[in-house]
C-alpha positions in Angstrom: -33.1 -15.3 5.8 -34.4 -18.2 8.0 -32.9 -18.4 11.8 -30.7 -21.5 10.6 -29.4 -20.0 7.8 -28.2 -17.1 9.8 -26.7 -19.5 12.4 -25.1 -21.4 10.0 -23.6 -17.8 8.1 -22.4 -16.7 11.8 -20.7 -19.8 12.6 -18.8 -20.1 9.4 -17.6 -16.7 9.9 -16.5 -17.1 13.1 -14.8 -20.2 11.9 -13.1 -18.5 8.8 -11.5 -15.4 10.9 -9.9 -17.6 13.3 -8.9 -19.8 11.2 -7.5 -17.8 8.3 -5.8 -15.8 10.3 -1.9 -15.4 9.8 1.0 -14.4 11.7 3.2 -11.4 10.0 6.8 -10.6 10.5 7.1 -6.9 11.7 9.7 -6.7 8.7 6.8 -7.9 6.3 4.0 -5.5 8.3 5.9 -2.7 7.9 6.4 -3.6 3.9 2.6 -3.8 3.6 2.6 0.0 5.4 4.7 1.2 3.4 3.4 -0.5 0.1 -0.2 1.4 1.4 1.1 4.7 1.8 3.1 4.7 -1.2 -0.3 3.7 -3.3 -2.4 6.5 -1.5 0.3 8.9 -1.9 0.0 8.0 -5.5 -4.0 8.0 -5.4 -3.6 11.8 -3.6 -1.4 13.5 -6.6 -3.6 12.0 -8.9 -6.4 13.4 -7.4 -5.1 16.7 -6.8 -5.0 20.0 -9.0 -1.2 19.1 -9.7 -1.7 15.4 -10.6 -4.8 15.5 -12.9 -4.7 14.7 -16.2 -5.7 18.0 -17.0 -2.6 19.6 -15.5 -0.6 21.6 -18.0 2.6 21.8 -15.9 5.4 21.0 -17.6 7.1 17.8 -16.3 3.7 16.3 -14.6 4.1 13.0 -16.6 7.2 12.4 -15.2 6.4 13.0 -11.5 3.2 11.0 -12.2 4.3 8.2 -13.8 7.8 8.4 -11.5 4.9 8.3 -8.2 3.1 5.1 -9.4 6.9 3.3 -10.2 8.0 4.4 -6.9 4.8 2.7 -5.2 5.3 -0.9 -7.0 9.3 -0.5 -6.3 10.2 -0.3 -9.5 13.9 1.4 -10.4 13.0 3.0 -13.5 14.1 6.1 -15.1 10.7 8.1 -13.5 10.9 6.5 -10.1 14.9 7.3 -9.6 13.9 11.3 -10.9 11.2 11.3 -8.1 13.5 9.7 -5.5 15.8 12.6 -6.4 13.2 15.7 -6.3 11.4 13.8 -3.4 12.5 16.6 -0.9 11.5 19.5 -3.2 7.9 17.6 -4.2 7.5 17.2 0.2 8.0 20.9 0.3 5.7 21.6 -2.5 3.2 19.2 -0.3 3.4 16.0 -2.3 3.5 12.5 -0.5 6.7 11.0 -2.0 7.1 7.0 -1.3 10.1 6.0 0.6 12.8 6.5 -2.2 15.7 4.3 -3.8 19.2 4.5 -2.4 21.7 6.7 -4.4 18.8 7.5 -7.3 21.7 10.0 -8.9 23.7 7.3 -9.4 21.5 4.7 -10.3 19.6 7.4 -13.1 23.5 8.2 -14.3 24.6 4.4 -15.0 21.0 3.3 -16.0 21.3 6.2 -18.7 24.6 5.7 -19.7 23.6 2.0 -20.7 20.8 3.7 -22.9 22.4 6.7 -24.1 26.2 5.8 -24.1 28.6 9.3 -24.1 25.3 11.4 -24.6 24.4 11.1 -20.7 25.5 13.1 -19.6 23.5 16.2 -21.5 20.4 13.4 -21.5 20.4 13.7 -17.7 20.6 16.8 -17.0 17.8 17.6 -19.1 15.8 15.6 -17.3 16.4 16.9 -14.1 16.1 20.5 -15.4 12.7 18.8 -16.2 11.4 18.0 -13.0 12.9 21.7 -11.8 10.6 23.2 -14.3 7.4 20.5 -12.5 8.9 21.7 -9.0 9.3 25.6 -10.1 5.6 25.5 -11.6 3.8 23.7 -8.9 5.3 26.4 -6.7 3.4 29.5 -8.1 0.5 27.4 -8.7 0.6 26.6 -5.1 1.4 30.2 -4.0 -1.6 31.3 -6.0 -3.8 29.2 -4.8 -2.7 30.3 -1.3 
């Protein structure tokens, strides 16, 4: 690359940085943090002996699928069973995105507009779901230990 060219490249770039650059909110900084860490969180179970596709344990859809909702946000059935295990998958050593308020709630009415008067039973086998994921991950864990 000739000298002018590389002028030329050096000034644009100083140019485009100062000028590009835009002023956040801390309310909106913190968002993007947080919308970061939830996606690695994500990108670490998926990467991990628990998260990978080859993982046997019974209930790793849930928590997998659940983690990726949870980073975009998204109040689905997953996301609010994640929200609700999220201090049993922290012990077990899984990064758990900040969680929605009230997920018991929230999973009990969204079911009940699916499910109607079989909630109730739909619901709890769900959570007994993720307590079979959180039981499992522990021996794995304490084996691997």
């Amino acid at each position: 690359m000739n000298d002018f060219v590389r002028r030329h490249m050096a000034e644009i770039g100083r140019r485009g940085g100062t000028r590009s650059r835009r002023a956040l909110l801390p309310e909106q900084a913190r968002a993007m943090v947080v919308s970061r860490e939830a996606k690695r969180a994500v990108r670490e179970f998926e990467r991990s002996d628990l998260g990978t596709t080859a993982s046997d344990l019974p209930g790793v859809e849930v928590i997998r699928t659940g983690l990726r909702e949870l980073s975009q946000r998204q109040s689905s059935i997953d996301a609010l069973l994640v929200s609700i295990a999220a201090p049993r998958l922290r012990q077990l050593g899984i990064r758990v995105p900040e969680g929605l308020a009230n997920p018991e709630e929230a999973l009990f009415v969204r079911l009940e507009e699916l499910y109607g008067d079989g909630a109730h039973s739909r619901y709890n086998a769900l959570i007994r779901r993720v307590v079979s994921f959180a039981r499992a991950a522990a021996v794995v864990r304490r084996s691997r230990a």
